[in-house]
C-alpha positions as CSV (number, residue, x, y, z in Angstrom):
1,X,0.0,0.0,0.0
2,X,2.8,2.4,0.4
3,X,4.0,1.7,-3.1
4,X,0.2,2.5,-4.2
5,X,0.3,5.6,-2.4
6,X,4.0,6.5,-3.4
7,X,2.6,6.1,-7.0
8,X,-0.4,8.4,-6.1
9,X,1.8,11.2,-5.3
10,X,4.2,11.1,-8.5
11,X,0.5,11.0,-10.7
12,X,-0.4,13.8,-9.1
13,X,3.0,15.8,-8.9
14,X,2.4,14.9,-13.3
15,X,-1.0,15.5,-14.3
16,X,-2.0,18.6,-12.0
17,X,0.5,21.0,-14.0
18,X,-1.5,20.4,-17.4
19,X,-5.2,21.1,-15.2
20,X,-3.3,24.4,-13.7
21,X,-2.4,25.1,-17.6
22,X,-5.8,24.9,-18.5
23,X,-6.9,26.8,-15.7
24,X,-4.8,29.9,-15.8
25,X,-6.8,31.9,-18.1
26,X,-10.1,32.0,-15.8
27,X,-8.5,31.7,-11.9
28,X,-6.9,34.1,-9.5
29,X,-5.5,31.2,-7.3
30,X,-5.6,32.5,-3.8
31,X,-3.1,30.8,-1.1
32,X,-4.2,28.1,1.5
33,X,-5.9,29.7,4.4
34,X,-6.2,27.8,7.4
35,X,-10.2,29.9,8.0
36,X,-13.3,27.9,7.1
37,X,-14.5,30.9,5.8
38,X,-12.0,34.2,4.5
39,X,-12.9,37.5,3.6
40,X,-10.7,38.8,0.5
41,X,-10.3,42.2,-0.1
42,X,-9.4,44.2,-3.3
43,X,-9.7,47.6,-5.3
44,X,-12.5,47.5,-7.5
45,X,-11.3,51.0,-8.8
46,X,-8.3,52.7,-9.6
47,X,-9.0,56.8,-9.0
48,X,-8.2,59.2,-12.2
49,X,-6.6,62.5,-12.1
50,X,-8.3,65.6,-11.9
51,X,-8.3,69.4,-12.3
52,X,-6.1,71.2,-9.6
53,X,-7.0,74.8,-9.4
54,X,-3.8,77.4,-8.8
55,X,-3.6,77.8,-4.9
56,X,-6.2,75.2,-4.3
57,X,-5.6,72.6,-1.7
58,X,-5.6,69.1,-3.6
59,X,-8.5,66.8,-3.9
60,X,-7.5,63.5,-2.5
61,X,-9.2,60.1,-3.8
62,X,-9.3,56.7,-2.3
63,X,-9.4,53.3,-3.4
64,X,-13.0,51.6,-3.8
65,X,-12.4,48.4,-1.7
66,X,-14.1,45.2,-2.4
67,X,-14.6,42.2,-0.2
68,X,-15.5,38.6,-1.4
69,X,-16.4,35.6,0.9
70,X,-15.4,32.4,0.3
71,X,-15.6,29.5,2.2
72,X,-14.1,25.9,2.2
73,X,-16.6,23.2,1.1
74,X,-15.6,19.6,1.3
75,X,-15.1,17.1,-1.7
76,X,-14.8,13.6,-1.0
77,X,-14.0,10.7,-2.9
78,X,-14.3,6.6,-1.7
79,X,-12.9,4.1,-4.0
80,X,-13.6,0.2,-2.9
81,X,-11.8,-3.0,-4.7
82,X,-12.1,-6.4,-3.9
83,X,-8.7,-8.6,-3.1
84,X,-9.8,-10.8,-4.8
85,X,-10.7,-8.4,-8.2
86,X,-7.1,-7.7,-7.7
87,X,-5.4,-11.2,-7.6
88,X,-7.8,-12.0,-11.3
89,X,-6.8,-8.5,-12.5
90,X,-6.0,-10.0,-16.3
91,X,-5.1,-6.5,-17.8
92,X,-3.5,-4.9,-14.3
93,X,-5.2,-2.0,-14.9
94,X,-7.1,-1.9,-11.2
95,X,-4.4,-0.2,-9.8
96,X,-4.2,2.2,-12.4
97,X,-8.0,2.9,-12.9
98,X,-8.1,4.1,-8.8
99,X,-5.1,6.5,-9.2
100,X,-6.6,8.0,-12.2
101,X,-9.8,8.8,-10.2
102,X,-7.8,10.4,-7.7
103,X,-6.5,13.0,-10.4
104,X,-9.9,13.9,-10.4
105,X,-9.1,16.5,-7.8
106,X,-6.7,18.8,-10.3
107,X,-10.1,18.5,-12.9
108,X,-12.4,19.5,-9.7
109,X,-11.8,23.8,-10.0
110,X,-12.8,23.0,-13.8
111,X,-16.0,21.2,-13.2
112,X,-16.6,24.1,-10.6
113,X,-16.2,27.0,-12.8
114,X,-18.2,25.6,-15.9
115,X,-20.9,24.8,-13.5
116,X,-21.3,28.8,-13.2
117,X,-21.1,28.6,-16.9
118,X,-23.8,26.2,-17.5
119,X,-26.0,27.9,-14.8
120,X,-26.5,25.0,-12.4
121,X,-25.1,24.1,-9.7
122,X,-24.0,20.4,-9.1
123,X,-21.0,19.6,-6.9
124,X,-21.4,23.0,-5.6
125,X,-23.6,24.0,-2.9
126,X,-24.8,26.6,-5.2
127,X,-23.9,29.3,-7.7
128,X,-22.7,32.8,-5.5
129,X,-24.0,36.1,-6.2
130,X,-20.5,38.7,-8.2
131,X,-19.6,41.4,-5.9
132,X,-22.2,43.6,-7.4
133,X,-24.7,41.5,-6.6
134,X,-25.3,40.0,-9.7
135,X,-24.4,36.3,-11.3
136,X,-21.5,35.8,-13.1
137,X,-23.5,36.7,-16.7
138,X,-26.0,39.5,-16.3
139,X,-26.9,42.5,-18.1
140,X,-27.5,44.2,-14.9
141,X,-26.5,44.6,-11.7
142,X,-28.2,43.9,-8.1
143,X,-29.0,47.5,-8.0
144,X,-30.8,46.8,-11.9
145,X,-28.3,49.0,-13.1
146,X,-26.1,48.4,-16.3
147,X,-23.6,46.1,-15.5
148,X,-20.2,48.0,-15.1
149,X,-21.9,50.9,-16.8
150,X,-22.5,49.0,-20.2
151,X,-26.2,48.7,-21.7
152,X,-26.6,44.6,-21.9
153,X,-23.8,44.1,-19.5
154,X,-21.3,41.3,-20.0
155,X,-24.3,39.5,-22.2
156,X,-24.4,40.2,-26.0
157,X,-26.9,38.2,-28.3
158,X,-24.8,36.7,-31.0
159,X,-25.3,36.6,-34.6
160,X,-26.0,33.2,-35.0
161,X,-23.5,29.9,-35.2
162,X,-21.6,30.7,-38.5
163,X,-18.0,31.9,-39.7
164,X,-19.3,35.2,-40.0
165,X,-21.1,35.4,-37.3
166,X,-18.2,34.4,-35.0
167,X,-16.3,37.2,-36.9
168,X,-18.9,39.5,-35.8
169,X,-19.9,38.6,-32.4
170,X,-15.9,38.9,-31.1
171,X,-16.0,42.8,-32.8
172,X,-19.3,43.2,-31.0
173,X,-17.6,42.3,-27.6
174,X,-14.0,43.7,-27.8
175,X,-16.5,47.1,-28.4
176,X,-18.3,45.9,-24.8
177,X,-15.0,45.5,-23.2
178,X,-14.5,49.2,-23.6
179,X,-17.7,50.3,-22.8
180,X,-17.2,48.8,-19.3
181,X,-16.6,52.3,-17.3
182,X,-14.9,51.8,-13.8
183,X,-17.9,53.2,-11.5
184,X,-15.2,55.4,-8.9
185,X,-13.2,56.9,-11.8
186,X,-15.9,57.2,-14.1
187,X,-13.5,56.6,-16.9
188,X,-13.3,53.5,-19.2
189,X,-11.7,50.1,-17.7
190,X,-10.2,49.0,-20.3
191,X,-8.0,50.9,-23.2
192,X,-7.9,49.3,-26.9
193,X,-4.3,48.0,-26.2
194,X,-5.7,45.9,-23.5
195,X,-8.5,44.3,-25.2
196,X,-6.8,43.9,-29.0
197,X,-8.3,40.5,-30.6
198,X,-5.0,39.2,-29.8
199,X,-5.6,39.3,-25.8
200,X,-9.0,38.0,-26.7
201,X,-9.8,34.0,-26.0
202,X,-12.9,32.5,-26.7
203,X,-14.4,29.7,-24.8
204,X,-16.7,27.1,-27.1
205,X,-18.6,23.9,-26.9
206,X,-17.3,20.7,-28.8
207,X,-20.4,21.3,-31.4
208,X,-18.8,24.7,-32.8
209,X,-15.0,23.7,-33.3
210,X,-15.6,23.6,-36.9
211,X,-17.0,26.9,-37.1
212,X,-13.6,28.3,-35.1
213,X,-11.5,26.8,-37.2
214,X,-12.7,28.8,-40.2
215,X,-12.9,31.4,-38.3
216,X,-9.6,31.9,-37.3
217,X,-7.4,30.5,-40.3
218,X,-9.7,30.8,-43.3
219,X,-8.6,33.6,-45.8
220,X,-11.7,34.4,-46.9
221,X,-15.3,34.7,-45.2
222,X,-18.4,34.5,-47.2
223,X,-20.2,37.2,-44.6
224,X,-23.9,36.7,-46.9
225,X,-24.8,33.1,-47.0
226,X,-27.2,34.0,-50.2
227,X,-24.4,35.4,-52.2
228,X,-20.8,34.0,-53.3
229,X,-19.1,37.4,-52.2
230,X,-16.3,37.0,-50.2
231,X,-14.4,39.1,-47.9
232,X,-11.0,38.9,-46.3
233,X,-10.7,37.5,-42.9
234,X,-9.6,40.4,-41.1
235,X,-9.0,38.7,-37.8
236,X,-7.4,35.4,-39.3
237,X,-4.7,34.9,-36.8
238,X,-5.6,37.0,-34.2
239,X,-7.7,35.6,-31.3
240,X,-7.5,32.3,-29.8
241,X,-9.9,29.7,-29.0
242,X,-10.6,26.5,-26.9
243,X,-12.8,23.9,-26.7
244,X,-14.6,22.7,-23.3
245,X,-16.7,19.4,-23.3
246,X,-18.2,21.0,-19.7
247,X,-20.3,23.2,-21.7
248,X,-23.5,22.2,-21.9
249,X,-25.2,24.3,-24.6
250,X,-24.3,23.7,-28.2
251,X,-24.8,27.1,-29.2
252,X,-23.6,29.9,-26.5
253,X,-20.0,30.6,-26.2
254,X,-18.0,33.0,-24.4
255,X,-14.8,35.7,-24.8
256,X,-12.5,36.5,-22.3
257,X,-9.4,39.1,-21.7
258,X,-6.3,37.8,-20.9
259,X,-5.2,39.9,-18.2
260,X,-2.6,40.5,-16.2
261,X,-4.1,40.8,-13.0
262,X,-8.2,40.3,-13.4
263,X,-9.8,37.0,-13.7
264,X,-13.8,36.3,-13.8
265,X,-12.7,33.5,-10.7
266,X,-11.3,33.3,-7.5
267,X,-10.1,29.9,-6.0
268,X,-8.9,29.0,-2.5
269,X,-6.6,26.3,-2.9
270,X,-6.8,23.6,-0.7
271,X,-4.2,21.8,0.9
272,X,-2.8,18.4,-0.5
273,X,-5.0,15.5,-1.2
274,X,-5.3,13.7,2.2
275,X,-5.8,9.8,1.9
276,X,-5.8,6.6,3.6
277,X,-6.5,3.4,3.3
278,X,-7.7,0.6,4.6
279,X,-6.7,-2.9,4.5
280,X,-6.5,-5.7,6.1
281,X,-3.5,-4.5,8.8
282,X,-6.0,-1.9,9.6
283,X,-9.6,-2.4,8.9
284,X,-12.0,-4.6,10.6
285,X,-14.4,-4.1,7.5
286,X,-11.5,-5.5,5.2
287,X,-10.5,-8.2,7.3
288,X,-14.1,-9.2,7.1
289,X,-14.9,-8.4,4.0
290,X,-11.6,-9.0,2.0
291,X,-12.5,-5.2,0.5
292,X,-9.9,-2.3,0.6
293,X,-11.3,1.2,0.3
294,X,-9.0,4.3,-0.4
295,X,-10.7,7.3,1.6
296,X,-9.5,10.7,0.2
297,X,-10.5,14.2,0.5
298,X,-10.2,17.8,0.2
299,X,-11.7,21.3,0.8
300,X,-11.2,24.4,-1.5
301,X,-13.8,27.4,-2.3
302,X,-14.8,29.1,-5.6
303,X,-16.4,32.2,-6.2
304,X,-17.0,34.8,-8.8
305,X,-14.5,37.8,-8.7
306,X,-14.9,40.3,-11.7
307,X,-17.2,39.7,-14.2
308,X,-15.8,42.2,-16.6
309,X,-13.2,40.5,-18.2
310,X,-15.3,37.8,-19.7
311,X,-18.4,37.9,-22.2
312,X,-21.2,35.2,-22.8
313,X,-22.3,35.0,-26.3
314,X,-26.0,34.2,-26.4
315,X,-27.2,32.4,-29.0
């Protein structure tokens, strides 16, 4: 068993790199915290310079400070084999089949965060309210304000599932990103150098790939389906795109900024896997039942953090 759980640790120490790859664009990962439940603070707004008068004291401006709660939530995951399964194991994959289960933990934060995607709630308790009181995709805010100042919010009805209409949809919301006006300053979040189609990703389900891929390397877009006009493919090589099998709809996909700093997620990593296992040097149950169980578990916490650096396409 300590050769099981020796193996354990160098899958994990391999596979969790690639999930953290895939991971990067849409989570802030924050650092283990020993608190069942953490405030995290941070500065929604970034104050703008203004008009100083001759002789006139100065004018000074604060920071808008934020504060999200998140909470650990416990994820648990019981795997049970038979002795005897593993003495007729013909292929000798048993062994293999309950380590790669474990790795299930580095795919967890991704089942999590397309859970807010899809709209429902599954292994999470439930889907938590953006700091402004909205859900992750709204037009508005709590208040039934425009989100971040921009009529339709982070939501943009898309121009239906074609080349063209991919073309157009990702001009429609680099033009959104912009709009977004940081509610302290007053002033625009984002300038065009920060949202150029090249800092632009989108997001897709499975059913669309070939769409993408003549979106982004065709030469030529026929923009009128009813006519044999083409155009050049302005934005051939510019944005990128990936595919999740999470997504749920076959229609709806979404754009996100790469940025330095803001993400549409926070994360609270957990600690390390913690597992045990019972066999028959330690478990009545296996003695008795000539069944092994690996017990493992975990607790980490996701929430929404700014919603302004992604866009759903609705189609």
């Amino acid at each position: 068993m300590a050769g099981v759980l020796a193996e354990l640790k160098e899958t994990w120490r391999q596979t969790i790199p690639k999930f953290e790859k895939d991971q990067e664009l849409l989570v802030h990962k924050l650092p283990y915290c020993g608190l069942r439940d953490a405030p995290y603070a941070w500065k929604e707004s970034l104050p703008f310079p203004s008009y100083w008068p001759y002789g006139m004291p100065r004018q000074v401006k604060s920071f808008r400070d934020r504060v999200i709660y998140l909470g650990y939530v416990p994820y648990q995951l019981a795997i049970a084999w038979n002795k005897f399964d593993e003495e007729d194991d013909q292929l000798g994959d048993l062994k293999t089949h309950v380590q790669a289960s474990v790795q299930r933990y580095g795919q967890l934060p991704t089942v999590l965060i397309y859970e807010y995607f899809n709209g429902t709630a599954v292994e999470l308790p439930q889907l938590y309210q953006a700091y402004d009181g909205a859900g992750l995709f709204s037009a508005t805010d709590g208040d039934g304000n425009a989100r971040l100042g921009a009529s339709g919010g982070n939501i943009i009805t898309g121009t239906g599932v074609t080349a063209s209409g991919v073309l157009h949809d990702i001009a429609v919301a680099q033009q959104r990103f912009m709009q977004f006006i940081d509610p302290n300053a007053g002033k625009p979040i984002f300038d065009e150098d920060m949202v150029t189609y090249n800092n632009l990703e989108a997001i897709i389900p499975i059913t669309m790939n070939e769409i993408f891929q003549k979106a982004t390397n065709a030469e030529y877009i026929r923009v009128d389906p009813g006519s044999i006009t083409s155009e050049t493919n302005y934005l051939k090589g510019t944005f990128k795109y990936r595919i999740s099998p999470f997504l749920t709809d076959t229609s709806d996909w979404y754009i996100v900024v790469r940025h330095p700093y803001y993400r549409p997620f926070l994360y609270r990593t957990p600690k390390d896997v913690e597992t045990v296992i019972a066999d028959i040097n330690n478990s009545d149950h296996a003695r008795e039942t000539n069944e092994n169980i690996i017990y493992t578990h975990i607790r980490n916490a996701i929430g929404v953090w700014f919603p302004g650096v992604i866009i759903k396409v609705n189609n």
